[in-house]
Structure formats: structure tokens, C-alpha cells
N, CA and C atoms of all chains as a GROMACS GRO file, in nm:
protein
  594
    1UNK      N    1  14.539  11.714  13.082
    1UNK     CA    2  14.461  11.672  13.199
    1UNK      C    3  14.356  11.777  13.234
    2UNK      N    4  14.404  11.937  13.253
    2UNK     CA    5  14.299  12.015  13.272
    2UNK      C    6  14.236  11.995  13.151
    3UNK      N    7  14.238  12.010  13.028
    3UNK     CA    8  14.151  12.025  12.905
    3UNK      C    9  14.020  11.896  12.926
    4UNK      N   10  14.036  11.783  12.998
    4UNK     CA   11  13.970  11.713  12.988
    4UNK      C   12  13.834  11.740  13.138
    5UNK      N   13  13.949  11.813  13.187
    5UNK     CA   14  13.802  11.905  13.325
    5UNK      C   15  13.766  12.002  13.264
    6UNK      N   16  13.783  12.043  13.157
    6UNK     CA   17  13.697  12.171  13.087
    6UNK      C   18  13.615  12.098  12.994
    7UNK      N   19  13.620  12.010  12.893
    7UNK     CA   20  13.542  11.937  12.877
    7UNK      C   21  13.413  11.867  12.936
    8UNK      N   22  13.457  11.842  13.057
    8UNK     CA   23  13.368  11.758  13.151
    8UNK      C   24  13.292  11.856  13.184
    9UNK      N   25  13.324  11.993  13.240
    9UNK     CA   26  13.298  12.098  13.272
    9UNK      C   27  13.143  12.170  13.132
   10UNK      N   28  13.224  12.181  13.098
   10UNK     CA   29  13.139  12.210  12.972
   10UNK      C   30  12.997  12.117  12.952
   11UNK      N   31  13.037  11.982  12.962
   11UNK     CA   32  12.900  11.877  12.910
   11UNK      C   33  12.792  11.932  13.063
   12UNK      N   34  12.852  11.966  13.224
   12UNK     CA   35  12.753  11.950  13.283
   12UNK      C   36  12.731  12.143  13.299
   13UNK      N   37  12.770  12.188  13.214
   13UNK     CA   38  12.708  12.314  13.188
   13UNK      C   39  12.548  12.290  13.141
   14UNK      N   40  12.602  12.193  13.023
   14UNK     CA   41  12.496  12.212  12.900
   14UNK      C   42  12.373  12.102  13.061
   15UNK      N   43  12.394  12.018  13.080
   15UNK     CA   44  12.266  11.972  13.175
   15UNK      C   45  12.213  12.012  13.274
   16UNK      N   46  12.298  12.163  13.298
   16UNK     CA   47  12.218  12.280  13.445
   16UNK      C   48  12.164  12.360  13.293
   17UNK      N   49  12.182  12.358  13.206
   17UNK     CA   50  12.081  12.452  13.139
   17UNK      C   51  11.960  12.361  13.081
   18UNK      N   52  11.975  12.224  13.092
   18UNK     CA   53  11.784  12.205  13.018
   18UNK      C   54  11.777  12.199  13.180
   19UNK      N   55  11.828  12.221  13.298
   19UNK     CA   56  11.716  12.226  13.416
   19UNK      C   57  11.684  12.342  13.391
   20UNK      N   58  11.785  12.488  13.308
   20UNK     CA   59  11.712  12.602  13.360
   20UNK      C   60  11.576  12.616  13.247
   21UNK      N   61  11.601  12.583  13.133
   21UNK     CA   62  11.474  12.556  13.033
   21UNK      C   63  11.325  12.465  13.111
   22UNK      N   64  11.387  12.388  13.223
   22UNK     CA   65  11.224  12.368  13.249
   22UNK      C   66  11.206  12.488  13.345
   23UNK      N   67  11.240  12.578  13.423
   23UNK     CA   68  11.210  12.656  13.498
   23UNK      C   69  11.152  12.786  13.357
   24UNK      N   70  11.214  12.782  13.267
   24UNK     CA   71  11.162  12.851  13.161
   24UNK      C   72  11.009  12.828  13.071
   25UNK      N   73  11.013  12.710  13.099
   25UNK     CA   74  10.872  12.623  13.041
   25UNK      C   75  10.784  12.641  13.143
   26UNK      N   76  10.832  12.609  13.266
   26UNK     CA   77  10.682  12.614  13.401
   26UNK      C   78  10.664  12.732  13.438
   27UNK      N   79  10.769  12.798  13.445
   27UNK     CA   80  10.765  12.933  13.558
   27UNK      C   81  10.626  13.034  13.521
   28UNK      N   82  10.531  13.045  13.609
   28UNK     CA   83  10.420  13.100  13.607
   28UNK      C   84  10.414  13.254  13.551
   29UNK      N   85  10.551  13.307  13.602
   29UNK     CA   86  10.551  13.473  13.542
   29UNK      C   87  10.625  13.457  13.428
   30UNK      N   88  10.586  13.581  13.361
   30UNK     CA   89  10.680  13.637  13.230
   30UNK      C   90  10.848  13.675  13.363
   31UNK      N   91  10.842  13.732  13.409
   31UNK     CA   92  10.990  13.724  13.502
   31UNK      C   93  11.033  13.622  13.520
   32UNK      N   94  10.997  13.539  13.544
   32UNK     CA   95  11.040  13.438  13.565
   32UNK      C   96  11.142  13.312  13.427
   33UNK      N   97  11.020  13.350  13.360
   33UNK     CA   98  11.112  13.318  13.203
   33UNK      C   99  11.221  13.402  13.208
   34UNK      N  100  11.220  13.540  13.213
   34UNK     CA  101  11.314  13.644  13.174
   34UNK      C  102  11.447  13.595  13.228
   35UNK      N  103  11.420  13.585  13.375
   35UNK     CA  104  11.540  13.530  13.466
   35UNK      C  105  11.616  13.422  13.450
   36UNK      N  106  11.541  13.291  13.380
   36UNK     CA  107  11.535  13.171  13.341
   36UNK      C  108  11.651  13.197  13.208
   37UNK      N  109  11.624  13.259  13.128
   37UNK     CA  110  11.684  13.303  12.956
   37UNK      C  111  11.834  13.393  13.029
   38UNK      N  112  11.831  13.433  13.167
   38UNK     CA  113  11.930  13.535  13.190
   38UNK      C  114  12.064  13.432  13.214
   39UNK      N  115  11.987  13.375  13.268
   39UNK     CA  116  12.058  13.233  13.331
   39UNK      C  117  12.123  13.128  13.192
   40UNK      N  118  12.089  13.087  13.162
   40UNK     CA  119  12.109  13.062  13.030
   40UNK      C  120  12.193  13.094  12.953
   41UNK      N  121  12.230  13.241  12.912
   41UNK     CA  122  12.304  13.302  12.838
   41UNK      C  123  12.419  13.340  12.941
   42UNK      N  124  12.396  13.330  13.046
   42UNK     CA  125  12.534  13.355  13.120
   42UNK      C  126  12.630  13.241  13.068
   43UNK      N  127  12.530  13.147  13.139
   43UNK     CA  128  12.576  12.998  13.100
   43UNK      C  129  12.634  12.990  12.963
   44UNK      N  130  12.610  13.022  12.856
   44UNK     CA  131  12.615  12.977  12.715
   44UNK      C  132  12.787  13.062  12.715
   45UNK      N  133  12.771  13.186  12.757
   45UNK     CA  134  12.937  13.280  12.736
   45UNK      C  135  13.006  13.202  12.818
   46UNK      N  136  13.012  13.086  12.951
   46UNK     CA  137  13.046  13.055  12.975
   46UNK      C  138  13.128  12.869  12.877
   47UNK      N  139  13.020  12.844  12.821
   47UNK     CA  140  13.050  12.728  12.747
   47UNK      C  141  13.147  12.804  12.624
   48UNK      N  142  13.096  12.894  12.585
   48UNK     CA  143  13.166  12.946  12.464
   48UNK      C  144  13.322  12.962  12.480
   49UNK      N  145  13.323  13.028  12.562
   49UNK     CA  146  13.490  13.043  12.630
   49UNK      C  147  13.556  12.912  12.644
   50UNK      N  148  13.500  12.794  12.675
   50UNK     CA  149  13.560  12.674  12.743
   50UNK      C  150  13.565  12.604  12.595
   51UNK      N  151  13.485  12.619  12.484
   51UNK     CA  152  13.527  12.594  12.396
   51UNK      C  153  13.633  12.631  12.302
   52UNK      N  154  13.635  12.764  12.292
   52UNK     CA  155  13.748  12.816  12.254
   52UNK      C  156  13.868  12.810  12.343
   53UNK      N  157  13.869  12.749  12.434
   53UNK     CA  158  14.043  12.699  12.506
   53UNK      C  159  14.043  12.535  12.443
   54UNK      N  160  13.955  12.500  12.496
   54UNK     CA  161  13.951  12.363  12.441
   54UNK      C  162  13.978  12.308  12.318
   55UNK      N  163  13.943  12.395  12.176
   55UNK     CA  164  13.977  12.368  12.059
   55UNK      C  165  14.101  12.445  11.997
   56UNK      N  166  14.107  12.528  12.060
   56UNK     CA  167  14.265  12.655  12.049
   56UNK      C  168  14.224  12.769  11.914
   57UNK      N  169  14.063  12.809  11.916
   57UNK     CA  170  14.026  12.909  11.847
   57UNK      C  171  13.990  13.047  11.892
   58UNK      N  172  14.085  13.103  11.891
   58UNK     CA  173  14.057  13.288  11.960
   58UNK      C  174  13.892  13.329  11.959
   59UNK      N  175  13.883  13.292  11.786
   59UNK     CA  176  13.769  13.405  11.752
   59UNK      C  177  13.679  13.371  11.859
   60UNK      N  178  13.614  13.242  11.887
   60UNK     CA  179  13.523  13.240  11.993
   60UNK      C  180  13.531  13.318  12.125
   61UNK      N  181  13.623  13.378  12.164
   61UNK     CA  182  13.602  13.481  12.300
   61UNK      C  183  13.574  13.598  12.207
   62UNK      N  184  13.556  13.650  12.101
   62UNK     CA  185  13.458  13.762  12.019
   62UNK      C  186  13.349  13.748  12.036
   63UNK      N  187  13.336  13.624  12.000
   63UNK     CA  188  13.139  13.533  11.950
   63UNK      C  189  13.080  13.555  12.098
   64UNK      N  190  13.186  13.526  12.207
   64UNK     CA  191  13.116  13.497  12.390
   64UNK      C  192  13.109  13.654  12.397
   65UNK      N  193  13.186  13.766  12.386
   65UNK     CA  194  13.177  13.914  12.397
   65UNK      C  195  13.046  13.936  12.356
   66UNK      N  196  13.024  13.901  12.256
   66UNK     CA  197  12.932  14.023  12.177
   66UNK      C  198  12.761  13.933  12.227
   67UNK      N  199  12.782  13.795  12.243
   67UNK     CA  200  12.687  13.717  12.314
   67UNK      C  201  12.619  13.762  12.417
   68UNK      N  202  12.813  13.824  12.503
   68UNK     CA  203  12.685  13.862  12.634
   68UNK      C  204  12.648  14.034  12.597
   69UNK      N  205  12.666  14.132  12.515
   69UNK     CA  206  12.618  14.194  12.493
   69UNK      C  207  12.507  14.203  12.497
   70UNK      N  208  12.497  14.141  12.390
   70UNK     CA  209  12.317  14.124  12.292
   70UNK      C  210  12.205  14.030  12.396
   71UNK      N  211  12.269  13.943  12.507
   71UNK     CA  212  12.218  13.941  12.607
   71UNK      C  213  12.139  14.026  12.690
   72UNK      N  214  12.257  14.098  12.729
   72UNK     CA  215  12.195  14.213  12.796
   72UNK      C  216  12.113  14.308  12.763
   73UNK      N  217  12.144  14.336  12.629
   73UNK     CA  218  12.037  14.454  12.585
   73UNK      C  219  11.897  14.365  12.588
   74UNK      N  220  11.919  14.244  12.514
   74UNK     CA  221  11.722  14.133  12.550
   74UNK      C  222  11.723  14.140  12.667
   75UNK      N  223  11.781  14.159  12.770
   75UNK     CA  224  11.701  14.165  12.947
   75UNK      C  225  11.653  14.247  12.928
   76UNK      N  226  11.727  14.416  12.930
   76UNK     CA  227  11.676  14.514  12.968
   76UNK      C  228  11.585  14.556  12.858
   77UNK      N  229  11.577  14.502  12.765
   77UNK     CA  230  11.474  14.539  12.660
   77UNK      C  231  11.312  14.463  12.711
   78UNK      N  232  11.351  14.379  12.768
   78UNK     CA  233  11.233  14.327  12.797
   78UNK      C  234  11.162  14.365  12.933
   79UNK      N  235  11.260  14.348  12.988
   79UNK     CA  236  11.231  14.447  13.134
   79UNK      C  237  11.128  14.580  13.103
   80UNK      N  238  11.206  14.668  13.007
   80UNK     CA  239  11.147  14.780  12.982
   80UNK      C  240  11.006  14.762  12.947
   81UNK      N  241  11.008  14.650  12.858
   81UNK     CA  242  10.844  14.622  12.806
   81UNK      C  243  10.753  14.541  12.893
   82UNK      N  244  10.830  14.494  12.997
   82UNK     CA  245  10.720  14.481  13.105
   82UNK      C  246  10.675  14.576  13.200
   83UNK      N  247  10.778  14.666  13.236
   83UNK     CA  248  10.748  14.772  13.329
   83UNK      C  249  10.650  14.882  13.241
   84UNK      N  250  10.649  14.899  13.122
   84UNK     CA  251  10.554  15.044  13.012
   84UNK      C  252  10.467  15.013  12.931
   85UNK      N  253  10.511  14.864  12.872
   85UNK     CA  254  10.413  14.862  12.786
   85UNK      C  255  10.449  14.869  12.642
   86UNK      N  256  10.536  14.932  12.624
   86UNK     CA  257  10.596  14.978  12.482
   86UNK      C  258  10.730  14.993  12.472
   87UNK      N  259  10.740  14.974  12.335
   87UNK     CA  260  10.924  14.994  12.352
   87UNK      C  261  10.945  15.078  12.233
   88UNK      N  262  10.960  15.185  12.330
   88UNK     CA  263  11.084  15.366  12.220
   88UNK      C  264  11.176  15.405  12.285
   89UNK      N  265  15.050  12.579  13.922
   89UNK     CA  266  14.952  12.676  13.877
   89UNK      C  267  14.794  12.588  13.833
   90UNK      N  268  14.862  12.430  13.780
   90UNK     CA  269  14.767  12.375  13.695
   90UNK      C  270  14.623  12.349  13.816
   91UNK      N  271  14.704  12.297  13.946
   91UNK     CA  272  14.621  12.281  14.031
   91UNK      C  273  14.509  12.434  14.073
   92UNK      N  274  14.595  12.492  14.098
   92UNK     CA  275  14.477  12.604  14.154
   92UNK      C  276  14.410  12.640  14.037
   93UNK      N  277  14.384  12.632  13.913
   93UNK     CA  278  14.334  12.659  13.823
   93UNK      C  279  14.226  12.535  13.824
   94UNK      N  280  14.259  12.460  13.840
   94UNK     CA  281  14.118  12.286  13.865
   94UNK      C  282  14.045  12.359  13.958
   95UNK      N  283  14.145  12.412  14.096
   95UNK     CA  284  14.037  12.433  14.208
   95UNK      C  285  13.932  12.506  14.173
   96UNK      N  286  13.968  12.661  14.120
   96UNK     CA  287  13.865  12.742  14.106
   96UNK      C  288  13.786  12.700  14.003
   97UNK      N  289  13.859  12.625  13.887
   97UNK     CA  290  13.753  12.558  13.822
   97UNK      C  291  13.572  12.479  13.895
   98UNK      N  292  13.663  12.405  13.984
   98UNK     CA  293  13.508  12.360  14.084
   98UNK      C  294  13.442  12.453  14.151
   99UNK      N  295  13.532  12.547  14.190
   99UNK     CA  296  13.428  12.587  14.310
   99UNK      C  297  13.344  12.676  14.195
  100UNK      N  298  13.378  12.751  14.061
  100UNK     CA  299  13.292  12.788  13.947
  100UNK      C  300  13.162  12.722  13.884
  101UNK      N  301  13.199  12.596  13.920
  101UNK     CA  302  13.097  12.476  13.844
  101UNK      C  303  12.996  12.470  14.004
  102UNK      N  304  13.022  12.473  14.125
  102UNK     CA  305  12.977  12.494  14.240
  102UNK      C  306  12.868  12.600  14.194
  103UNK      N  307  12.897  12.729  14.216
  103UNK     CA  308  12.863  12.817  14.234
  103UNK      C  309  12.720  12.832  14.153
  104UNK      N  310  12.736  12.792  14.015
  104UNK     CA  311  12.667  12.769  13.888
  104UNK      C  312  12.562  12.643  13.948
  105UNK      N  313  12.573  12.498  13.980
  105UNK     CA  314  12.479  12.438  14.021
  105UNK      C  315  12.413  12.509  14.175
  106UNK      N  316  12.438  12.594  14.274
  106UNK     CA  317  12.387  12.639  14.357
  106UNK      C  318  12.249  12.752  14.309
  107UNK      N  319  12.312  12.787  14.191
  107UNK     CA  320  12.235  12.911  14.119
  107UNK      C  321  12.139  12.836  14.037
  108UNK      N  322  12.123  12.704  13.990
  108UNK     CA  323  12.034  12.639  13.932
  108UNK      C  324  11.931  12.580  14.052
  109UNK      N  325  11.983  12.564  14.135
  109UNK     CA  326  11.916  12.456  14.250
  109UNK      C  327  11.821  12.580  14.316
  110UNK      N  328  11.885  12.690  14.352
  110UNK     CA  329  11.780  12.780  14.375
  110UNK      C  330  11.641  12.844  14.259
  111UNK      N  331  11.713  12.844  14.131
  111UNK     CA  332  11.648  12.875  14.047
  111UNK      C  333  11.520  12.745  14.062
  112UNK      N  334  11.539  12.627  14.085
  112UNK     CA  335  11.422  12.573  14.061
  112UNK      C  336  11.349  12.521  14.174
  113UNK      N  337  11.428  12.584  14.306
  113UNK     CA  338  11.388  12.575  14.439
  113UNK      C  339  11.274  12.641  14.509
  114UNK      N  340  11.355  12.788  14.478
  114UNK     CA  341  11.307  12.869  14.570
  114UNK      C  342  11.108  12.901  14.491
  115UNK      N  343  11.031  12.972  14.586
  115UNK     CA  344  10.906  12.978  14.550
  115UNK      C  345  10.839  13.096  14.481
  116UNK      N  346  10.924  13.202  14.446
  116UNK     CA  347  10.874  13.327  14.412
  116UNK      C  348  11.017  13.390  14.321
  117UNK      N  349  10.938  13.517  14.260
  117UNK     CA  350  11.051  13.541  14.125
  117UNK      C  351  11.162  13.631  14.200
  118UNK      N  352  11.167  13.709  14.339
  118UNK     CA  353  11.225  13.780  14.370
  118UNK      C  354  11.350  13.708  14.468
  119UNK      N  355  11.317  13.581  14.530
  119UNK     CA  356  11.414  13.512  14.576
  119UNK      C  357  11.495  13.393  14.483
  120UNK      N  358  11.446  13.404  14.321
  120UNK     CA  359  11.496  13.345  14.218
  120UNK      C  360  11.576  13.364  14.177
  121UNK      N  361  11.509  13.572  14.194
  121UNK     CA  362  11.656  13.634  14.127
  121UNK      C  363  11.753  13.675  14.183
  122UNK      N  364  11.734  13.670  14.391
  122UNK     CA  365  11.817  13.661  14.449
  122UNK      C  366  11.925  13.545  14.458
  123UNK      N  367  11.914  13.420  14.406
  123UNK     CA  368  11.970  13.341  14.432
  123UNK      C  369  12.023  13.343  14.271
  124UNK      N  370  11.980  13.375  14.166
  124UNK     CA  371  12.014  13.323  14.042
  124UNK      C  372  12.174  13.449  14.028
  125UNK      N  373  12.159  13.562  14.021
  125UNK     CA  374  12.229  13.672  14.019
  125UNK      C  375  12.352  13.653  14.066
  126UNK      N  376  12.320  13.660  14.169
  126UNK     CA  377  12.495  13.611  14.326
  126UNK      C  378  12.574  13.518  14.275
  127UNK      N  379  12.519  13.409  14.224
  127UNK     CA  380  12.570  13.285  14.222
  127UNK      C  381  12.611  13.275  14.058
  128UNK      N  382  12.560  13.353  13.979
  128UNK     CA  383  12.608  13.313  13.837
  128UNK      C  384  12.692  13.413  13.829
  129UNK      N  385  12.691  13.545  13.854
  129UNK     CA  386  12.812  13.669  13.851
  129UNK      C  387  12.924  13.601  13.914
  130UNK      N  388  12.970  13.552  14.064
  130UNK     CA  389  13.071  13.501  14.083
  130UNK      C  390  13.150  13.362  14.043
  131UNK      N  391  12.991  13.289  13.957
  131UNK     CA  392  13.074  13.151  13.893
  131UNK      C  393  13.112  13.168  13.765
  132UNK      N  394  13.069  13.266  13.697
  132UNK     CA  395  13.117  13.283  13.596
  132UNK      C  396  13.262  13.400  13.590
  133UNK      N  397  13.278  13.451  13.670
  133UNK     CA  398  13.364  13.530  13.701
  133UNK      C  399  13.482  13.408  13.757
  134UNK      N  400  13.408  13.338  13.834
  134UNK     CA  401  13.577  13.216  13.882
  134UNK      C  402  13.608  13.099  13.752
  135UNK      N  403  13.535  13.071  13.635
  135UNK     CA  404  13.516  12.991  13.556
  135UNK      C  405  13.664  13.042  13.503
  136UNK      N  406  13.592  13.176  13.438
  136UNK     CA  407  13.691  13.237  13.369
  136UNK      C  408  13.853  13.304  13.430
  137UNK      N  409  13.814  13.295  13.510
  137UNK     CA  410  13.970  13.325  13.600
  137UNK      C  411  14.038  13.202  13.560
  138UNK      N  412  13.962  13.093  13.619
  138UNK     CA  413  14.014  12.971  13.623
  138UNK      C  414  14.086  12.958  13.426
  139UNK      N  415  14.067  13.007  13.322
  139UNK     CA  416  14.085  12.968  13.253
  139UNK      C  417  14.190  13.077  13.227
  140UNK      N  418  14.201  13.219  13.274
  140UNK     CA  419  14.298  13.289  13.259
  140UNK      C  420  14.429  13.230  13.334
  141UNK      N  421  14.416  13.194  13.426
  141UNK     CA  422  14.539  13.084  13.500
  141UNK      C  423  14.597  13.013  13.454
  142UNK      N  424  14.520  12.906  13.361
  142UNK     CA  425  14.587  12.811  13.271
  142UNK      C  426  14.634  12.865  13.137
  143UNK      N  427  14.595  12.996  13.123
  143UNK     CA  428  14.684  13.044  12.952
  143UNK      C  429  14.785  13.129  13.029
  144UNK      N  430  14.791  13.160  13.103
  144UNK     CA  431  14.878  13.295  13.152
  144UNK      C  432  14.883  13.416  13.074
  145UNK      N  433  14.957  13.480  13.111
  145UNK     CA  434  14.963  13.647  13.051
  145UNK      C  435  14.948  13.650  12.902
  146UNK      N  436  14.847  13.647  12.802
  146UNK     CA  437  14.864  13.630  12.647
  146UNK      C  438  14.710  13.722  12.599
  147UNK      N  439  14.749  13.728  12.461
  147UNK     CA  440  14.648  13.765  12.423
  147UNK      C  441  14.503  13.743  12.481
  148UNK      N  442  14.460  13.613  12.402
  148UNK     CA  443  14.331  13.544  12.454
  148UNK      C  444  14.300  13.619  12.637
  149UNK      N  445  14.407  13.620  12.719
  149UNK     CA  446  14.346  13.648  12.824
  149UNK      C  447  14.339  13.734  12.883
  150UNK      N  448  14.388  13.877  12.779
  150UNK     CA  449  14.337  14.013  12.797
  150UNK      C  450  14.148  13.989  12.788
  151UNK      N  451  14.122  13.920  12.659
  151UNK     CA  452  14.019  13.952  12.593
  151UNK      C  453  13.893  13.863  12.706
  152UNK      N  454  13.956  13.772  12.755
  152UNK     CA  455  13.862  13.678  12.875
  152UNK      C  456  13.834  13.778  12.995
  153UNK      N  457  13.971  13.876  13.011
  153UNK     CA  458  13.967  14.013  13.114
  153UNK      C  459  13.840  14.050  13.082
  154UNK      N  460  13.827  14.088  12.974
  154UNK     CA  461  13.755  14.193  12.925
  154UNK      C  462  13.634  14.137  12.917
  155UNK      N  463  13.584  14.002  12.931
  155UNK     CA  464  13.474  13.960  12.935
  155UNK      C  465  13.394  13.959  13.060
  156UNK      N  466  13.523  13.912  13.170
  156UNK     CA  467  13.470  13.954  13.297
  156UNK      C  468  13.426  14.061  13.348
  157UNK      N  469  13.517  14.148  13.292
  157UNK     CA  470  13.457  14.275  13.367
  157UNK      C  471  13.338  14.341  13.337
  158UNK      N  472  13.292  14.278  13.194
  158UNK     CA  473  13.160  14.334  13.083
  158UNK      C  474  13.043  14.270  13.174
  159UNK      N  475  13.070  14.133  13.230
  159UNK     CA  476  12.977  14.095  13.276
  159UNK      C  477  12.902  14.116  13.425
  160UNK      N  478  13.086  14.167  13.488
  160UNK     CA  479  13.039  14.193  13.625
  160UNK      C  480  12.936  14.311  13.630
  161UNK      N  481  12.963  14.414  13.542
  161UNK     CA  482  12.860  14.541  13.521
  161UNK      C  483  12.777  14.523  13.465
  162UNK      N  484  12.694  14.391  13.382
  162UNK     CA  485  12.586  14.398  13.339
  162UNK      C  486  12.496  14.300  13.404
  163UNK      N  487  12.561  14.164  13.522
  163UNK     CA  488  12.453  14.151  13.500
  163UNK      C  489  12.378  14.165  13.642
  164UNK      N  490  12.419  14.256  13.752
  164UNK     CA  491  12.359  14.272  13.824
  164UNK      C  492  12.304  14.365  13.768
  165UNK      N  493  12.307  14.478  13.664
  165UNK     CA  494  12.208  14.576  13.595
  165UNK      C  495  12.099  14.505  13.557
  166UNK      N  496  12.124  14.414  13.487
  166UNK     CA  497  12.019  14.356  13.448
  166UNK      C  498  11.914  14.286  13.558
  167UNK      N  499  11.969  14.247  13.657
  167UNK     CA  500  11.904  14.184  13.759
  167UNK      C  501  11.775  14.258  13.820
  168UNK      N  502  11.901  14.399  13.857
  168UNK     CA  503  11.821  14.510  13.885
  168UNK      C  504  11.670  14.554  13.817
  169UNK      N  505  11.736  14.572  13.649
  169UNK     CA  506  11.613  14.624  13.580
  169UNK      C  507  11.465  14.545  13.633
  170UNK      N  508  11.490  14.380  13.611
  170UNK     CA  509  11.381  14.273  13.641
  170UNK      C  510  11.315  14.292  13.726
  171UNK      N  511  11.385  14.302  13.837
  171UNK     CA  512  11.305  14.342  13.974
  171UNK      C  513  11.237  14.460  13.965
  172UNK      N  514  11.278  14.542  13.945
  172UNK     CA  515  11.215  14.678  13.897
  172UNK      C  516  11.058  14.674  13.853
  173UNK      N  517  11.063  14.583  13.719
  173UNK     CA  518  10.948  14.539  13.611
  173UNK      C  519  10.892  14.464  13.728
  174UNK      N  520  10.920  14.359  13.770
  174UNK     CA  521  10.807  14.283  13.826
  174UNK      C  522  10.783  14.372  13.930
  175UNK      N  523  10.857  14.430  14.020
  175UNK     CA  524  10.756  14.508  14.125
  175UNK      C  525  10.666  14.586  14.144
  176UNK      N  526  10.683  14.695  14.007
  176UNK     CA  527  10.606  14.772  13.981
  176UNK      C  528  10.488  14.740  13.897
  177UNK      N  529  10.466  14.621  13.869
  177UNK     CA  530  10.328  14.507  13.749
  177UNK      C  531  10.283  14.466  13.873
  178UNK      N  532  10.309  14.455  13.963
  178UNK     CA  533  10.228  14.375  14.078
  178UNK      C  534  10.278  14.211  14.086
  179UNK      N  535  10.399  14.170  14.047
  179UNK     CA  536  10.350  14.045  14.038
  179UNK      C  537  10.394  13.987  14.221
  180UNK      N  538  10.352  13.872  14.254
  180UNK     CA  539  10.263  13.860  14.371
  180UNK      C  540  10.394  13.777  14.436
  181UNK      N  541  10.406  13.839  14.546
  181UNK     CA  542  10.511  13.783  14.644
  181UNK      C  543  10.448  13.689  14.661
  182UNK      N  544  10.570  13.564  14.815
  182UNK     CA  545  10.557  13.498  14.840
  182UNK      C  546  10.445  13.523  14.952
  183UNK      N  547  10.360  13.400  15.036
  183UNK     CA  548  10.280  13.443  15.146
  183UNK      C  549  10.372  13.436  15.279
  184UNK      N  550  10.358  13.545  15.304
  184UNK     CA  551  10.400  13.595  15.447
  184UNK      C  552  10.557  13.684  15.450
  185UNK      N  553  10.518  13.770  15.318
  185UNK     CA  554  10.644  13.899  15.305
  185UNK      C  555  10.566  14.023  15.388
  186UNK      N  556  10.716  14.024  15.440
  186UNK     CA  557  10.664  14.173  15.540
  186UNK      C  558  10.730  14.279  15.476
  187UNK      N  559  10.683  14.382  15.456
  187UNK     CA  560  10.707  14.544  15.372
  187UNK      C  561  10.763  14.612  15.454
  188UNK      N  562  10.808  14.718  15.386
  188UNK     CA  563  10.908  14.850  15.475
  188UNK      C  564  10.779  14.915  15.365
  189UNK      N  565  10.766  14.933  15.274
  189UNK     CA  566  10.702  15.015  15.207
  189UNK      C  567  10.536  15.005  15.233
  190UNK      N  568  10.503  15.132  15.336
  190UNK     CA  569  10.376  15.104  15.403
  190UNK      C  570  10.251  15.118  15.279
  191UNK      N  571  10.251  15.205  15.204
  191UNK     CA  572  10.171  15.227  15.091
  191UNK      C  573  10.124  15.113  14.995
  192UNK      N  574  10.256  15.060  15.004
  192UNK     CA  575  10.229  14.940  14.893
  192UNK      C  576  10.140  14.827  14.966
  193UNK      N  577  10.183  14.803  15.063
  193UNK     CA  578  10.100  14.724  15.186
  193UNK      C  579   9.946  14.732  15.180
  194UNK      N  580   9.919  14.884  15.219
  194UNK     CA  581   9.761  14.902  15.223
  194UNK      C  582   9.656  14.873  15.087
  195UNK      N  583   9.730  14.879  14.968
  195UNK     CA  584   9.651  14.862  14.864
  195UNK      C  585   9.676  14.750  14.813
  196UNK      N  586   9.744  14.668  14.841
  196UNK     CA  587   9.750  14.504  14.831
  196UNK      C  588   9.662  14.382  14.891
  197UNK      N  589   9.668  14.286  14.826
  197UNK     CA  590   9.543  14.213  14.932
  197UNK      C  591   9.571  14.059  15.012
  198UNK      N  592   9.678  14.056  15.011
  198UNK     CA  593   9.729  13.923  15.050
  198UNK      C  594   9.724  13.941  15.249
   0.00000   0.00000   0.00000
């Protein structure tokens, strides 16, 4: 019974993220994309996890770990290259 | 257990459409990322609770631990950094923000 609210759960993940893709398509600033993609990938470690309960495969809470890693370093990597100009 | 694990399940899925609705609400990037930040750190933080509830004490939900807590520290860092970048590029508040920072005020033109 819960597996089928994580399911459900999951499908209206995936339809708050093409709303956040149009805020990614219109949004007038480069921040604004940034924030848009932040949003997104939260979202995505979130689906990832709900899949891996849902199908009964461990490895996927690795795949959601290292997801939101590599997340984070593209924010602040980009951040950096909007605030300098360059990235060393 | 199964029940309180549904609950926080919603109020997670809550939290997450509040953080979208602002994201495509609000009018400027700094009350975007006020509303986007708050609302996805604590729904994704109750998502996953909610799913540590329903496995109980086991492997898998050390490692879901460990996801939460990775995220609670990164992504208001990250939030942070953004704001940072856009404030210091100039990009252009909403009309009719009032400053504490008098300097920035005088050489602005809104």
C-alpha cells in the first residue's frame, strides 16, 4: 500500500520538475537557471531514493549519494564563474 | 509506523510543490532562492525520513542517513554561494527593495 504512495509520489515529482525546466527555459538571469538546475537535482536524489525502495535495489542510494555530490560541486562551480569570471 | 510514514510522506511532497510554486511565482532571483532553498532542504529531508520509517533500522537506512545529512550541509551552501554571485554582478532586484547597505544604494539607479 505504501509502495504504491511512493510510486504516485515519484510520477508527481517528475511533473514539479518540467514546471521547474520552464522556469529554467524563461528565467531572465543566468541565476536563475542556476537555481532552477538546483532544484532539479534535489528533486532527481529524491526520485532516485524512491526508486530504489520501490524496486528493492541498494546500489541506487550510491547513484543518489554521489548525484548530490556532483550536484553541488556544478552549483558552486558555477557560482564561482559568475562571481570572477574564471575558473582555477 | 506505516501510517506516520504516509504522513510525512505528504507533508514532503507539500513542501516540494510549495518550493515549485514559489519558484515560478515569486518576481526576482533572490526571493526564488528564498523560497526554493527552505522548502526543498526540509522536503527532501522529510521524503527521506519518511522512507527511513518504512525500512527501519537496516543497512539501506544508515546510507539514506547519510544522504540527509550530505544534503542538509550542502544545500544551503550552495544557496549561499548563488546569492553571493548574483549580488555582487549587479543583477537587479525587485522595484521597491529597501537596503541596509548604504553604499550599494548610492551607486545604483533604480
Amino acid at each position: 500500500m505504501l509502495l504504491f504512495a511512493f510510486t504516485a509520489s515519484c510520477i508527481f515529482l517528475v511533473l514539479m520538475i518540467f514546471l521547474c525546466l520552464y522556469r529554467a527555459y524563461v528565467g531572465p538571469t543566468v541565476a536563475d537557471r542556476v537555481i532552477s538546475i538546483n532544484v532539479i537535482s534535489t528533486k532527481a536524489v529524491a526520485i532516485m531514493t524512491l526508486v530504489s525502495i520501490i524496486y528493492h535495489k541498494e546500489y541506487f542510494l550510491d547513484i543518489a549519494l554521489v548525484y548530490a555530490l556532483i550536484s553541488f560541486l556544478a552549483t558552486i562551480g558555477v557560482a564561482k564563474y559568475l562571481q570572477k569570471g574564471v575558473l582555477e | 509506523m506505516e501510517i506516520i510514514s504516509f504522513i510525512v510522506l505528504i507533508f514532503g511532497i507539500f513542501f516540494f510543490m510549495v518550493g515549485v510554486v514559489g519558484l515560478l511565482r515569486f518576481p526576482d532571483v533572490y526571493t526564488r532562492l528564498h523560497a526554493t532553498t527552505k522548502c526543498d532542504t526540509l522536503g527532501i529531508g522529510l521524503i527521506l525520513f519518511s522512507i527511513m520509517l518504512y525500512q527501519g533500522f537496516t543497512g539501506p537506512s544508515v546510507k539514506i542517513g547519510i544522504i540527509i545529512i550530505f544534503i542538509w550541509l550542502s544545500n544551503p551552501t550552495a544557496a549561499h554561494a548563488i546569492a553571493k554571485a548574483a549580488y555582487s554582478v549587479d543583477i537587479p532586484m525587485i522595484k521597491g527593495t529597501v537596503f541596509a547597505d548604504q553604499s550599494k544604494e548610492e551607486s545604483s539607479s533604480w
